[in-house]
Residue, then its C-alpha position, 0 to 999 in steps of 0.5 A: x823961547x824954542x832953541x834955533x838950531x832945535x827947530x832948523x835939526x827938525x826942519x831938515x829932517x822933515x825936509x829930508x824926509x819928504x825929499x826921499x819919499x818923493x824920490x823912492x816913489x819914482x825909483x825904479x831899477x833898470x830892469x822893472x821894480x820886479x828884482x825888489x827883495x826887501x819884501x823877503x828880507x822884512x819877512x824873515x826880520x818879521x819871522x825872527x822877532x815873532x819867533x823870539x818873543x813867542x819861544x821866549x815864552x816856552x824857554x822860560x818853563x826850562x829856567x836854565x840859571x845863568x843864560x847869557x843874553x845871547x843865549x837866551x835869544x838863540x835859544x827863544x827863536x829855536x824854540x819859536x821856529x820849531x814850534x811855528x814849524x809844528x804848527x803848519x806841519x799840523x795845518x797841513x795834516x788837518x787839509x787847512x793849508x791856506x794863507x788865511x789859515x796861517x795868517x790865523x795862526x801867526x795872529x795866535x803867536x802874535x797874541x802870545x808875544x805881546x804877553x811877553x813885552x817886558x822881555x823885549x822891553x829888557x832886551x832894548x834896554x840892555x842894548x841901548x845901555x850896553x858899552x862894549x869895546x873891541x880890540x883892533x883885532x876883533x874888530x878886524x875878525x868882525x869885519x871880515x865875518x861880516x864881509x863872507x856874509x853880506x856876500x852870502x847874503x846877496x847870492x841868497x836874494x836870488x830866484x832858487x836854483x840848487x838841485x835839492x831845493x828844487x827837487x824836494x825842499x821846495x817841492x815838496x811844499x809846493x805840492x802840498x799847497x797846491x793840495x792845501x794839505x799834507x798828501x803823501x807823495x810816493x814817488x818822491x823818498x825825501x817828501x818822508x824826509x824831516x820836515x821842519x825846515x820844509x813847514x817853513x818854507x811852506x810858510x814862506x811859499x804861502x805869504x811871500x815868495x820862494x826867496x824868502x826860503x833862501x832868506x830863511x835859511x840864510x837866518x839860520x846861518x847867522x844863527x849858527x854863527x852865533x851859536x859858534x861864538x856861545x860855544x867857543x866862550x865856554x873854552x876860549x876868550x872872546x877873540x878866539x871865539x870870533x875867529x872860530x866863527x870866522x873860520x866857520x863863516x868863511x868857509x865855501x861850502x858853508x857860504x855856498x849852502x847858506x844861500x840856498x833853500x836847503x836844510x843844512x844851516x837848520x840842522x847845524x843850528x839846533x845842533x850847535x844849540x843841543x851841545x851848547x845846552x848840552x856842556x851848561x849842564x856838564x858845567x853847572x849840573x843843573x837839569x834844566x839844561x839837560x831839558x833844553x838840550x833834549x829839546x834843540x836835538x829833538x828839532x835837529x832830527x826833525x830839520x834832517x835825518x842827518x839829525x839822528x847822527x846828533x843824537x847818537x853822538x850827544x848820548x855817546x858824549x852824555x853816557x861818558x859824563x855819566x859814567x865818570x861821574x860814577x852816576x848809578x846804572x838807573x840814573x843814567x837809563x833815565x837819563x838816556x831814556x829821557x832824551x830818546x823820548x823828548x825825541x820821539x815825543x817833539x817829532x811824534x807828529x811827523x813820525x806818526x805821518x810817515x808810519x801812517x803812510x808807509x807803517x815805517x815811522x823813518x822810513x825810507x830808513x830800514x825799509x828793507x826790515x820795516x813797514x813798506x819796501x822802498x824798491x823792493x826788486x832792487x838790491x840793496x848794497x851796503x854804503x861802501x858798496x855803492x861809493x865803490x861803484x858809483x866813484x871807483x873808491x877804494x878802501x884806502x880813499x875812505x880810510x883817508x875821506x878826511x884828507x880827501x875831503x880837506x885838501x880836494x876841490x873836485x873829485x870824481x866822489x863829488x866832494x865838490x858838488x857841495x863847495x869845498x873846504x879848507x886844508x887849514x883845519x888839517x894843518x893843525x889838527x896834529x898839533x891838537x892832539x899831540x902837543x895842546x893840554x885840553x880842557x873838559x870842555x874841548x874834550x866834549x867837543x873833540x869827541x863829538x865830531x869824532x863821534x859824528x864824523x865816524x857815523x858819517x863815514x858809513x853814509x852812503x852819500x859823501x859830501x862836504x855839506x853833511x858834515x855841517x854841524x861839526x864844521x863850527x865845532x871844528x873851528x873851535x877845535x882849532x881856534x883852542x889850538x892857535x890859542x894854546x899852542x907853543x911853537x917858535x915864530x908863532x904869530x908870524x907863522x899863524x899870520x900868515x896861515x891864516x891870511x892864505x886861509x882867508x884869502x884862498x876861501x875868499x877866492x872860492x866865495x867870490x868864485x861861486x858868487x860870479x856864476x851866480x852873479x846875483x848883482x845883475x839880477x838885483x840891480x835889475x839888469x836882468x829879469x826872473x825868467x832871464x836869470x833862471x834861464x841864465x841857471x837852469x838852461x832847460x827852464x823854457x821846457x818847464x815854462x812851455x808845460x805851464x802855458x801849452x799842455x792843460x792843466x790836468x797833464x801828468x808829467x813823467x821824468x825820465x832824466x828830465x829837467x837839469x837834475x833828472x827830477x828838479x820839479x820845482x817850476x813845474x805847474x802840473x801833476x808829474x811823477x819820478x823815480x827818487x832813487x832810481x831815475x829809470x826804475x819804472x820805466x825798467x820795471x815795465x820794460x823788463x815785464x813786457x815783450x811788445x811795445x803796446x803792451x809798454x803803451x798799456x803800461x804807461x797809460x795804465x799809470x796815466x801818464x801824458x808826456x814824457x820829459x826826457x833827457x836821452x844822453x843820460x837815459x841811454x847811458x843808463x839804460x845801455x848799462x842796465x838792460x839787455x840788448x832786446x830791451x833796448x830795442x823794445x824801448x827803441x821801437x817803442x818811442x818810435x811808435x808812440x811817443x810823438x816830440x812836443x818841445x825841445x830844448x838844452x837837451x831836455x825833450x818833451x814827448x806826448x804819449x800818443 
């Protein structure tokens, strides 16, 4: 006889069941069902079990020994990511990028996961069978990393915004949609950029929506801050390791970066998972590591220039290993050389695409030296030089950039433009290095972000978020400290330093997180158009372009737009100056004595409209051009340009 309460548990499951299907049915927010994100979550899950599986089957050619379940998850979408990235990049290049093309594609991945079911069916089973206990304190850091990304996570479930997204890292795929293939595009510098966070975007763009590439990005934060823990857990005991994820996790400019559509998180991870791979094989000396590590730095060059500071600073870290080993001259050029080439190799596809158009594979870098010149007629100054001008620093600002950069939360240098740090790192960092006896581990670890930060320092472009990769490696650094050092009062002390921390970064998150105010466009309360009319206040320009001019209008920026140059929501040809906002514009001005020889000019260029913003546009142009230019402008705009739109001073001029 069927047990009673077994069939009253199954009724009411049924009834349960049928009771929110019809509920869900008639749901609807209060601003329209247009808000609903869950697409965009499903499609990043989707992505990362695809990728898991399918990279799982490429990670077990390396057979690094002794890789922890973590690890090897980590290290399988890594791997499956790039290579799905590779994939579109090929796509592209082959003038088949269309959604069915892709669908084919990821139907070919889906073939090759299936293959690898009893290492899905392992990991279900280990994590069915798995009993692990957290201490209340480690409950408590969970709890509060948990906390930093669900708040995350709500800001990145919102229409793109930030300036680098809609200038490029959108952008750009956008354009090569719209062309089904990947198109050189001159005008823009970073289109020659790293594109592998751009091929998934792409993706994300081709199948589900444009905050599916936030979500991306966001699943690399997550990444990251598993990567964090694995490689605290190869110096310090697990508490330890979760609040050096935590002190990464919370920090602003992370939580800021990681919901935006940008490539940052991207280039962490990789490089995260290069030195995690990296110290495995210092530790067990088993080659395979070393293979696997060649592997995660090749994809962090290819996610974003920045990649080729991880490069530099993991082979400076792997001659010393070397060299302290007493291995022979010839042992280690192989080794180098091996890593150098898995680089070259990995991203030969990219690098052949940049020296097929400009004949400088990284180009815009060492432009002035190789292949095509990127402006040319303009000087090119150092990196101090142009800090100097632009921000007024001194020598004495970049020798103290590091306390700059801690304990500044806006700064006429724009360390602020990104987010802002946290002092606390600085607060113990002179306790590490007087007073805490270091492990070989830690040592590496040290010594790559000093390496790192050195490179950095000689970057023309000084914000928070470039220094991204060694952020984690830092709060591992100071995890290791908390750990090991010996003073009086120290959990007093240590309580409260970090409560203030956690506090004070929970101040700027939240901060953050009510300009964006992602709850009302969730909820429904606010529509798409509102909230990016909310964000982006010269929005209804780009809107006007969309629907009024006709669809073969070429746009030209003159500081145009909230950026001068955020293309993004724009659905006609345009063009701009990446480096220069007014270079062309200066360019012909300067050549010219007339303003129909201007007109001539600019017809000659096919350009329809102007998108101009003047308080910026006069502001360079007084500074940069003689008088009798001015005035040359002056009259041209008065007899040829002819006001279409206006609005948020963002000015749309037909060219008569």
């Amino acid at each position: 006889m069927v047990n009673r309460t077994y069939v009253t548990g199954i009724v009411l499951i049924l009834w349960a069941a049928f009771i929110s299907s019809c509920y869900w049915t008639n749901f609807f927010f209060p601003g329209g069902r247009e808000n609903v994100v869950l697409d965009e979550i499903l499609f990043g899950l989707a992505l990362v079990l695809l990728s898991l599986l399918s990279g799982n089957r490429l990670l077990t050619t390396f057979r690094p020994d002794s890789i922890s379940i973590l690890d090897e998850i980590l290290f399988s979408i890594g791997i499956g990511l790039g290579c799905l990235s590779l994939s579109v990049l090929l796509l592209g290049l082959s003038k088949l990028l269309y959604t069915s093309a892709l669908v084919f594609v990821l139907i070919g991945f889906c073939t090759i996961a299936p293959t690898n079911y009893q290492y899905a069916l392992r990991l279900w089973t280990r994590a069915k069978h798995s009993h692990v206990t957290f201490s209340r304190s480690e409950v408590l850091i969970i709890l509060l990393t948990l906390l930093f990304a669900i708040i995350t996570l709500a800001n990145a479930l919102t229409p793109p915004v930030a300036r680098d997204a809609l200038i490029h890292h959108l952008a750009i795929p956008k354009i090569y949609i719209t062309h089904h293939a990947i198109v050189e595009v001159p005008f823009s510098a970073p289109s020659y950029y790293p594109p592998l966070v751009e091929m998934l975007y792409a993706a994300a763009l081709l199948l589900s929506s444009d905050i599916s590439t936030k979500v991306i990005h966001f699943l690399f934060y997550l990444g990251s801050l598993c990567l964090t823990f694995s490689l605290g857990k190869l110096c310090l005991p697990r508490r330890m390791s979760l609040l050096a994820v935590l002190l990464f996790a919370s920090l602003p400019v992370v939580s800021q970066v990681a919901s935006t559509a940008y490539a940052d998180l991207t280039l962490t991870f990789y490089s995260l998972g290069a030195v995690v791979a990296t110290l495995r094989w210092f530790q067990s000396n088993n080659a395979r590591w070393l293979y696997l590590a060649a592997c995660m730095v090749a994809f962090a060059v290819g996610s974003k220039y920045n990649g080729l500071l991880v490069l530099f600073s993991l082979l400076t870290i792997v001659t010393g290993f070397l060299i302290r080993k007493k291995t022979s001259f010839l042992s280690l050029a192989k080794t180098l050389t091996f890593l150098v080439l898995s680089v070259i190799l990995i991203n030969s596809v990219w690098l052949g695409r940049n020296y097929a158009f400009t004949g400088n594979p990284l180009f815009p870098l060492a432009s002035e030296i190789i292949g095509k010149s990127w402006l040319p007629d303009i000087p090119q100054p150092s990196a101090f030089q142009i800090r100097n001008a632009i921000y007024g620093e001194t020598l004495w600002d970049q020798v103290i950039l590091p306390w700059n950069l801690s304990v500044k939360t806006k700064s006429t240098a724009g360390y602020g433009l990104d987010g802002v740090a946290n002092p606390f790192y600085l607060i113990l960092l002179p306790f590490f290095i007087l007073f805490v006896k270091k492990s070989t581990e830690i040592k590496a670890i040290a010594y790559f972000c000093l390496l790192y930060l050195l490179f950095f320092w000689a970057s023309s472009s000084v914000r928070i978020r470039y220094l991204m990769p060694i952020l984690p490696m830092i709060g591992i650094i100071t995890a290791y400290t908390i750990l090991h050092l010996e003073i009086k009062w120290k959990p007093l002390l240590l309580t409260i330093l970090l409560a203030a921390t956690f506090l004070l970064n929970l101040y700027w998150v939240l901060n953050y997180t009510s300009a964006i105010d992602p709850l009302c466009f969730l909820t429904g309360n606010e529509s798409r158009r509102d909230y990016l009319c909310r964000q982006i206040p010269q929005y209804p320009v780009f809107e006007y372009i969309n629907t009024c001019l006709s669809e073969n209008a070429h746009i030209m920026f003159l500081y145009g737009g909230k950026h001068g140059n955020d293309a993004y929501y724009l659905d006609r040809a345009y063009s701009y100056d990446s480096r220069d906002l007014g270079y062309t514009c200066k360019k012909i001005l300067n050549g010219t004595d007339t303003p129909e020889e201007v007109h001539e000019a600019f017809l000659l260029r096919n350009i329809d409209y102007f998108l101009i913003n003047w308080k910026l546009l006069e502001f360079d142009f007084s500074a940069s051009l003689p008088r009798q230019k001015l005035l040359l402008f002056r009259e041209f705009r008065r007899k040829f340009l002819r006001l279409e739109f206006s609005h948020a001073n963002c000015h749309l001029y037909r060219l008569l």
